[in-house]
Backbone as CSV, one residue per row, in Angstrom:
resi,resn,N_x,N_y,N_z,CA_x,CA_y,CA_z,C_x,C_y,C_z
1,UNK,-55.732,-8.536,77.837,-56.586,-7.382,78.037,-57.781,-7.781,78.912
2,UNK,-58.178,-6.866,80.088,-58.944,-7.163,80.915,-60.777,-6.549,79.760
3,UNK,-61.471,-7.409,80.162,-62.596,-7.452,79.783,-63.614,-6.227,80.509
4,UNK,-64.273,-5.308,80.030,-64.800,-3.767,80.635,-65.958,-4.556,81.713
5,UNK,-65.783,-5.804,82.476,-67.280,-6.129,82.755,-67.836,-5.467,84.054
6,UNK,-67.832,-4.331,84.191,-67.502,-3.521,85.437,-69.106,-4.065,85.712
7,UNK,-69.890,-3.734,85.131,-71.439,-3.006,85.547,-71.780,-4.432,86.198
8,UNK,-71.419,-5.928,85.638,-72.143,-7.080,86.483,-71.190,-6.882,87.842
9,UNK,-70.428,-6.968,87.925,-69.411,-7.256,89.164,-70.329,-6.192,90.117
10,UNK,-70.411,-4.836,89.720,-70.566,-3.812,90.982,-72.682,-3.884,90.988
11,UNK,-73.076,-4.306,90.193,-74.405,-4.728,90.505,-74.142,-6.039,91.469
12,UNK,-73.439,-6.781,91.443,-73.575,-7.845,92.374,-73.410,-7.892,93.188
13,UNK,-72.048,-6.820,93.895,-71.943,-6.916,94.924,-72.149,-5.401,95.612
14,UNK,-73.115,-4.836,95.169,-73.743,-3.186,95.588,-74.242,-4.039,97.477
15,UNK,-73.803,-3.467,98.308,-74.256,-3.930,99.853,-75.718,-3.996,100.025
16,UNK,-75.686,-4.897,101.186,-77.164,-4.786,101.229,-77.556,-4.194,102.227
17,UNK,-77.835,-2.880,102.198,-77.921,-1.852,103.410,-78.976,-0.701,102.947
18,UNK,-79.548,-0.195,103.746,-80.194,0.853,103.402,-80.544,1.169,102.064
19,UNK,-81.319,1.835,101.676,-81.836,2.252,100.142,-80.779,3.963,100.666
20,UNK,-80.378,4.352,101.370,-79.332,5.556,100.971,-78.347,4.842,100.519
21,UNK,-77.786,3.641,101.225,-76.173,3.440,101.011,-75.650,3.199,99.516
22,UNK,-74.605,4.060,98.975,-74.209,3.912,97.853,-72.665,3.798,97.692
23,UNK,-72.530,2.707,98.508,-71.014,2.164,98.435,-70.956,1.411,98.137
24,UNK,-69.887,0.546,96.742,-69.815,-0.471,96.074,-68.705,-0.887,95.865
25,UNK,-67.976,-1.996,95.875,-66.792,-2.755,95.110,-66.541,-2.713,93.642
26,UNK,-65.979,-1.966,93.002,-65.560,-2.399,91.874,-64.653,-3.144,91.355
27,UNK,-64.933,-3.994,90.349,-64.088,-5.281,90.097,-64.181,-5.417,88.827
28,UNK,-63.496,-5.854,88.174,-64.080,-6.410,86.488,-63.503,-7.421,86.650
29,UNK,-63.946,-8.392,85.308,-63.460,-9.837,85.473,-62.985,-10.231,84.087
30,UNK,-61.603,-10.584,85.028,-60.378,-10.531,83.899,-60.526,-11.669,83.173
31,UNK,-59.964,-11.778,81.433,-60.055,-12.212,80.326,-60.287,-13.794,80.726
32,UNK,-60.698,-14.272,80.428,-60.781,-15.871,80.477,-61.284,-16.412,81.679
33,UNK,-62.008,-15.430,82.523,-62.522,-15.506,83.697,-64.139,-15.855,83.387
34,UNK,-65.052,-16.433,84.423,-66.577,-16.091,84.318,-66.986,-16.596,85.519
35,UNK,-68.298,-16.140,85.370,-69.048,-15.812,86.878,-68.946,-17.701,87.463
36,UNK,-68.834,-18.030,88.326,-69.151,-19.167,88.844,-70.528,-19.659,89.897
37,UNK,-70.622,-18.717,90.567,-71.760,-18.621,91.957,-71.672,-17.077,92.524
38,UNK,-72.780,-17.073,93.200,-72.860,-15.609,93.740,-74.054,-16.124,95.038
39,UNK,-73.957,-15.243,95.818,-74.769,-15.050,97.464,-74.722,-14.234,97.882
40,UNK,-76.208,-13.326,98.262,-76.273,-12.559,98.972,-77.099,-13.080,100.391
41,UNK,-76.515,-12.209,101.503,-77.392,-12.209,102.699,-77.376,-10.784,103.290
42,UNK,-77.459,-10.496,104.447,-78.519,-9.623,105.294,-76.923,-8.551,105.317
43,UNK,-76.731,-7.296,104.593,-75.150,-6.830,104.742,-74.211,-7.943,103.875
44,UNK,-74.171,-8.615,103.395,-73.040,-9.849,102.622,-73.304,-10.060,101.060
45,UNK,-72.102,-10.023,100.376,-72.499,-10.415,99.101,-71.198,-11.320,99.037
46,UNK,-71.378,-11.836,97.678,-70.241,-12.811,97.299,-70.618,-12.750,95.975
47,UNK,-69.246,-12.849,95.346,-69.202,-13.144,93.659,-67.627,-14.245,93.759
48,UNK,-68.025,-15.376,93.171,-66.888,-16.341,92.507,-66.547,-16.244,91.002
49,UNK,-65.499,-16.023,90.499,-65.128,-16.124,89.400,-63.900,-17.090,88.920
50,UNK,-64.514,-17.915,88.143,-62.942,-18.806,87.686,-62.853,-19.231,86.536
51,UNK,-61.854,-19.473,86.418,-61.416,-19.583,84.385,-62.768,-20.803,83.881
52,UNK,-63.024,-19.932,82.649,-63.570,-20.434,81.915,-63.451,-22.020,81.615
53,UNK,-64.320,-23.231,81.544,-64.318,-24.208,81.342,-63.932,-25.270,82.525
54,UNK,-63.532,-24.568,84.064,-63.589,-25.225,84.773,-65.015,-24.844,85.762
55,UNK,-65.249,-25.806,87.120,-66.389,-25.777,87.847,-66.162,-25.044,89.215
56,UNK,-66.824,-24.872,89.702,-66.855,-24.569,90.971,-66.367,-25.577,92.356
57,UNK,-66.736,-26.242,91.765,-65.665,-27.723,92.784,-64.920,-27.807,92.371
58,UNK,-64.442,-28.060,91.049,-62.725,-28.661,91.042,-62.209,-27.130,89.750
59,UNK,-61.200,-26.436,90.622,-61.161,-24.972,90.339,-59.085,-25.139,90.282
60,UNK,-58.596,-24.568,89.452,-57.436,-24.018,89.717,-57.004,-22.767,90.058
61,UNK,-58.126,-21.576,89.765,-57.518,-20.335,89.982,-59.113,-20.022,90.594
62,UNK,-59.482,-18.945,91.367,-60.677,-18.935,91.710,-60.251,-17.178,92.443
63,UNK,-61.128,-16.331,91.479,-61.438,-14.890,92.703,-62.424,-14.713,93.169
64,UNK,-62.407,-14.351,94.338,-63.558,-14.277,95.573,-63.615,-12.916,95.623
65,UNK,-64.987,-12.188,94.919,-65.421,-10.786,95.342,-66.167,-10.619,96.638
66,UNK,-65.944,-10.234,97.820,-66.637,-10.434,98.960,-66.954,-8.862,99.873
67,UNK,-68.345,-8.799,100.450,-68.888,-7.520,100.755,-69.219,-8.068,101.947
68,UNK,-68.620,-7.528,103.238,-68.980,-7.983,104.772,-69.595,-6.262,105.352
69,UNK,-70.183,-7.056,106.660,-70.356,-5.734,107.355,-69.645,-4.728,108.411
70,UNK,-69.258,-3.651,108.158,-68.175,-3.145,107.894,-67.463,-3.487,109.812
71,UNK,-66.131,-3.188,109.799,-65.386,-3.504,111.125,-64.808,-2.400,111.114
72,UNK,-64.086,-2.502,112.382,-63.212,-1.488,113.260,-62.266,-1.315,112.538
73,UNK,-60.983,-2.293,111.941,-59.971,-2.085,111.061,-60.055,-3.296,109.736
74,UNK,-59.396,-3.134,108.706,-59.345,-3.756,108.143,-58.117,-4.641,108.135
75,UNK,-57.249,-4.071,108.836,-55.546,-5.135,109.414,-55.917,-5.805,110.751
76,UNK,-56.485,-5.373,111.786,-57.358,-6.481,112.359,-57.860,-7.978,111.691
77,UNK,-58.977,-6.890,110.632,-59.504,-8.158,110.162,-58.519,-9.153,109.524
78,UNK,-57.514,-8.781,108.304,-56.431,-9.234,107.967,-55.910,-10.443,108.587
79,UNK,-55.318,-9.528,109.884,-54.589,-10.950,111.107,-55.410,-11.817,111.474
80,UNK,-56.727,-11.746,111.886,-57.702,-12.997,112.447,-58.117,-13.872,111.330
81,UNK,-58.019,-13.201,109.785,-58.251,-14.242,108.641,-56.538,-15.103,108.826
82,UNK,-56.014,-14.322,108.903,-54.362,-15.207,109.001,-54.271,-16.183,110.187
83,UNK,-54.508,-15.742,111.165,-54.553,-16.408,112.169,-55.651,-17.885,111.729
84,UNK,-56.753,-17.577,111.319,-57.718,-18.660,111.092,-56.920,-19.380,109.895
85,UNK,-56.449,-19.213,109.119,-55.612,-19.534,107.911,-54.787,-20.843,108.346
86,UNK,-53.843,-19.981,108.912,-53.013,-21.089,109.594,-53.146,-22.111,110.566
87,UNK,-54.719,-21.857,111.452,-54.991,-22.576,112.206,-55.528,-24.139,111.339
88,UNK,-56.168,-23.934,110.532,-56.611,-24.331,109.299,-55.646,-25.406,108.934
89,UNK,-54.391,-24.581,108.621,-53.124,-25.411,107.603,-52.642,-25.146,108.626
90,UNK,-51.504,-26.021,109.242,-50.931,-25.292,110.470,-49.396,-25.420,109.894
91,UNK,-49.625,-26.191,108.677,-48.033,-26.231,108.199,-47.732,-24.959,107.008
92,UNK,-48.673,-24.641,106.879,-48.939,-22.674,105.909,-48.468,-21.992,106.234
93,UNK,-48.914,-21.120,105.764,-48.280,-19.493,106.096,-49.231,-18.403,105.656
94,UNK,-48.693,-17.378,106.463,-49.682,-15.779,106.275,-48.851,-15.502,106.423
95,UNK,-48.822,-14.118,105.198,-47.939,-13.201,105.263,-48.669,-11.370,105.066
96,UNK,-48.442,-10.615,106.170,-49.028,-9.240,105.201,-48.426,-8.710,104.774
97,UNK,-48.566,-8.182,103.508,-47.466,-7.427,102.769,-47.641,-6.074,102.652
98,UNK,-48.659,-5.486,102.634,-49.081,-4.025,102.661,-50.189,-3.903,103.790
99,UNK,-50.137,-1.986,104.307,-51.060,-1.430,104.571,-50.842,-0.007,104.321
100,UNK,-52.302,0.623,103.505,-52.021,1.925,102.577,-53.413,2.637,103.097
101,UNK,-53.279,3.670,102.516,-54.737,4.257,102.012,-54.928,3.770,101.163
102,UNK,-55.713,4.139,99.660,-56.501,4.107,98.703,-57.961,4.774,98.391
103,UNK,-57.702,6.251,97.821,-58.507,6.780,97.772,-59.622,7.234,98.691
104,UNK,-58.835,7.519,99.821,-59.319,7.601,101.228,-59.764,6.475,101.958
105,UNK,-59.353,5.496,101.949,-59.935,4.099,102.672,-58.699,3.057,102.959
106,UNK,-59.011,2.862,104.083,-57.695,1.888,104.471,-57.936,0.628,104.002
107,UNK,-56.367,0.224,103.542,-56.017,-1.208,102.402,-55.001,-2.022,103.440
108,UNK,-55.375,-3.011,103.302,-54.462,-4.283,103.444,-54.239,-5.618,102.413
109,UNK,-53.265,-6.049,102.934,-52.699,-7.356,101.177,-52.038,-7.932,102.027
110,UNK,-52.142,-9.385,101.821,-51.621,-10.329,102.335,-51.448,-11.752,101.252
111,UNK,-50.671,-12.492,101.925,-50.368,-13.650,100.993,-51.041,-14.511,101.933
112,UNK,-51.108,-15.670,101.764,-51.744,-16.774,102.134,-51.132,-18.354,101.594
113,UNK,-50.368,-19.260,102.356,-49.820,-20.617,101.031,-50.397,-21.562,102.588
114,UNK,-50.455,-22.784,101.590,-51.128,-24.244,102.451,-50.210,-25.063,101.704
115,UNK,-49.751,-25.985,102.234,-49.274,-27.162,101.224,-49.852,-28.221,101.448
116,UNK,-50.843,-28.749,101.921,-52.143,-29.311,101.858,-53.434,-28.845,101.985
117,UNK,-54.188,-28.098,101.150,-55.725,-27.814,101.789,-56.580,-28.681,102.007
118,UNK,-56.744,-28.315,103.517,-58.138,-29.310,103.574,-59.155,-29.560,103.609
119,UNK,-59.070,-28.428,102.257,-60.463,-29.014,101.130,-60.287,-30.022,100.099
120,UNK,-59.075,-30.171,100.018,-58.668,-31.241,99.066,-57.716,-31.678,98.854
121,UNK,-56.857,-31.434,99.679,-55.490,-31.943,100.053,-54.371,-31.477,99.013
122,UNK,-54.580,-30.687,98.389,-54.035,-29.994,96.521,-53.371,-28.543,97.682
123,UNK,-52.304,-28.342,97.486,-51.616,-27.244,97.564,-52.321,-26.127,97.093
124,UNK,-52.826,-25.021,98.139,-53.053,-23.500,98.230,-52.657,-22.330,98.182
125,UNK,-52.804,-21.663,97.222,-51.920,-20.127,97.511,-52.961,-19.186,97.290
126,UNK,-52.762,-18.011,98.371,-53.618,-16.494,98.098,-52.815,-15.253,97.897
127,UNK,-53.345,-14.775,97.097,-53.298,-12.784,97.405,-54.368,-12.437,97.562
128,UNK,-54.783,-11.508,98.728,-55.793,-11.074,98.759,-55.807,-9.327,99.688
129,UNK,-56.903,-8.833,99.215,-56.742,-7.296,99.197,-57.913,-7.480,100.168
130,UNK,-57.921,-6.552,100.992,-59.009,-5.801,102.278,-59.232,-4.553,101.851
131,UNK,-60.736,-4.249,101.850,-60.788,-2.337,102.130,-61.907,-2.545,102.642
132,UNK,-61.530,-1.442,103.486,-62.163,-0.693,104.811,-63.167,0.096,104.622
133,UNK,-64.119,0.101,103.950,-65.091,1.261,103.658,-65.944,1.945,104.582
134,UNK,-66.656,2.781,104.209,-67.323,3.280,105.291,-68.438,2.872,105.245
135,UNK,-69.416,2.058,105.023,-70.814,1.426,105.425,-70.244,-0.373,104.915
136,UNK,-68.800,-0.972,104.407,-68.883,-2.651,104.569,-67.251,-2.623,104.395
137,UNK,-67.028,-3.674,104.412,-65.666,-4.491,104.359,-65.715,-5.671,103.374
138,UNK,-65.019,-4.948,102.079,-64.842,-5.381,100.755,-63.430,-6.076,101.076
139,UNK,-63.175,-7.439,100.538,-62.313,-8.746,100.135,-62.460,-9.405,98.973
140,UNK,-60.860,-9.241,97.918,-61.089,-9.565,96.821,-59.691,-10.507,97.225
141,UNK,-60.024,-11.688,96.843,-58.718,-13.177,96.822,-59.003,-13.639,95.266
142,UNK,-57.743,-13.962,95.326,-57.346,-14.879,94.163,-56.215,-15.468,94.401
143,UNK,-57.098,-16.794,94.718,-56.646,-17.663,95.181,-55.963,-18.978,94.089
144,UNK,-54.876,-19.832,94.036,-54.403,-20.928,93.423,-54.665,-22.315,93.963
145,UNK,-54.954,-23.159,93.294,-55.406,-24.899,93.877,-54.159,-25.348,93.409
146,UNK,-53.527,-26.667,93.479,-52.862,-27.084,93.014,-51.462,-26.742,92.473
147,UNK,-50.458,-26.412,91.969,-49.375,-25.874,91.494,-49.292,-24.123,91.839
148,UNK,-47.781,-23.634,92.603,-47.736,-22.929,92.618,-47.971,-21.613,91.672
149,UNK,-48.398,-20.539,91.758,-48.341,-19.274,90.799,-46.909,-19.324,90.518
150,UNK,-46.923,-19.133,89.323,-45.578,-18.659,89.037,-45.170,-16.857,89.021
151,UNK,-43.989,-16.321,88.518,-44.100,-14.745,88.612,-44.855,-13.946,87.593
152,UNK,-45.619,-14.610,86.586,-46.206,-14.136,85.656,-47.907,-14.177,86.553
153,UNK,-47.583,-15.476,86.766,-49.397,-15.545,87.195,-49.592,-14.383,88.854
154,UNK,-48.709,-13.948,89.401,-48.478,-13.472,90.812,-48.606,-11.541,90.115
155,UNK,-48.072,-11.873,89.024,-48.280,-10.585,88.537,-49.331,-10.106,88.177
156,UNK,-49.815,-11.187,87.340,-51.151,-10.638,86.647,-52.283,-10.595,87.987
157,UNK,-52.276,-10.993,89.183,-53.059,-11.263,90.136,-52.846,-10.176,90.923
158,UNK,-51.902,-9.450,90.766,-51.403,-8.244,91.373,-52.099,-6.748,90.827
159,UNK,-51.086,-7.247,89.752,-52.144,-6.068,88.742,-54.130,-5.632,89.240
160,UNK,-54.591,-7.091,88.892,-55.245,-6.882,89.070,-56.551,-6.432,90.562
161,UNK,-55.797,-6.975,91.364,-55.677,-5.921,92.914,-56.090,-5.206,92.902
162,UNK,-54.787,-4.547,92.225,-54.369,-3.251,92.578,-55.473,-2.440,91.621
163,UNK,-56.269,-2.989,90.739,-57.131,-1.882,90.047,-58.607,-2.190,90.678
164,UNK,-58.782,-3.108,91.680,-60.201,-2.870,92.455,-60.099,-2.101,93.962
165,UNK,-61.129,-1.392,93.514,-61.584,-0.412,93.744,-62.907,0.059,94.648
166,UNK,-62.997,0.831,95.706,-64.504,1.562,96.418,-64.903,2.461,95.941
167,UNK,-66.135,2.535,95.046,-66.662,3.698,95.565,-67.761,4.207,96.861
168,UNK,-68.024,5.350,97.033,-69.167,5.639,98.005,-70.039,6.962,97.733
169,UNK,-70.151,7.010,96.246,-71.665,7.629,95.679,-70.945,9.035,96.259
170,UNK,-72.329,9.730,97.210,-72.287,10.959,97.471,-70.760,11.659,98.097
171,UNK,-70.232,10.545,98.661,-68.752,11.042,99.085,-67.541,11.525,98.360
172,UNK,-66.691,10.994,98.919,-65.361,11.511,97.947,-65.291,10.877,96.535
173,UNK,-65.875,9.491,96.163,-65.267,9.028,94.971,-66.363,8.514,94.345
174,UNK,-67.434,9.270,93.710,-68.493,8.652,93.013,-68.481,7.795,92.392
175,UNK,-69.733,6.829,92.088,-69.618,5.606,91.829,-70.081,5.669,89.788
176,UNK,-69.382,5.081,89.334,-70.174,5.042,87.694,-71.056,4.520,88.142
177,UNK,-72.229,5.110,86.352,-73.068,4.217,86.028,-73.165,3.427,85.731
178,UNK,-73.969,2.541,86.175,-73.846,1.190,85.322,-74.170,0.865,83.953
């Protein structure tokens, strides 16, 4: 069972734009998960989350809540993270697997595998979701170190994807309270 922790996730990563802008990422952070690090800058946020009892350096599962300033497409952006991906690992792979709406906002999903990262030479795997909003460009990864996901862990990483979420306040999909 996923944990209700909506209100820290979307306080953290609320954009940093204007005192109108009321577009936010929603995320909660699933069971056995906790906050690791967070950064904001000028338009940018970041939230790390990874299982409980490990660190921020030496991580096996790790989700990256991320708030950029917003672009032209979000499958653009997609391919040039893939492209940089593989330039990266050149023995990897990118894969995109979707592009949708979602509640009026364009989605992209892609996979991501390294069989050496070189951050640490430990085998890499991603899923990671793009949305396109209208004032930033929200990226949620959950990413694997070491040993492949299996179809349980690919699932539950899916699942949970698929339930984050934009809102944009006065527009089509109001945002809860916190």
């Amino acid at each position: 069972m996923e944990r209700p922790a909506l209100s820290l996730v979307v306080l953290a990563l609320a954009v940093a734009a204007p005192a109108t802008a009321a577009e936010r990422l929603l995320a909660g952070i699933p069971q056995g998960f906790a906050v690791a690090e967070g950064a904001r800058g000028p338009g940018t946020a970041l939230l790390e989350l990874i299982p409980e009892g490990e660190s921020a350096s030496d991580w096996t599962q790790r989700i990256s809540l991320q708030t950029f300033p917003p672009t032209a497409n979000v499958g653009s952006w997609m391919m040039a993270f893939g492209a940089a991906s593989v330039q990266a690992c050149p023995e990897g792979g990118f894969q995109p697997v979707a592009s949708m709406q979602e509640d009026g906002f364009e989605v992209a999903v892609a996979v991501v595998g390294c069989p050496a990262s070189p951050r640490d030479g430990r085998p890499a795997y991603m899923l990671l979701k793009g949305v396109d909003g209208h004032e930033a460009l929200h990226v949620v990864q959950w990413a694997w170190s070491g040993d492949a996901p299996d179809g349980a862990a690919l699932e539950r990483a899916g699942a949970y994807l698929a339930q984050v979420s934009v809102c944009d306040g006065p527009r089509a999909r109001a945002c809860p309270v916190p």
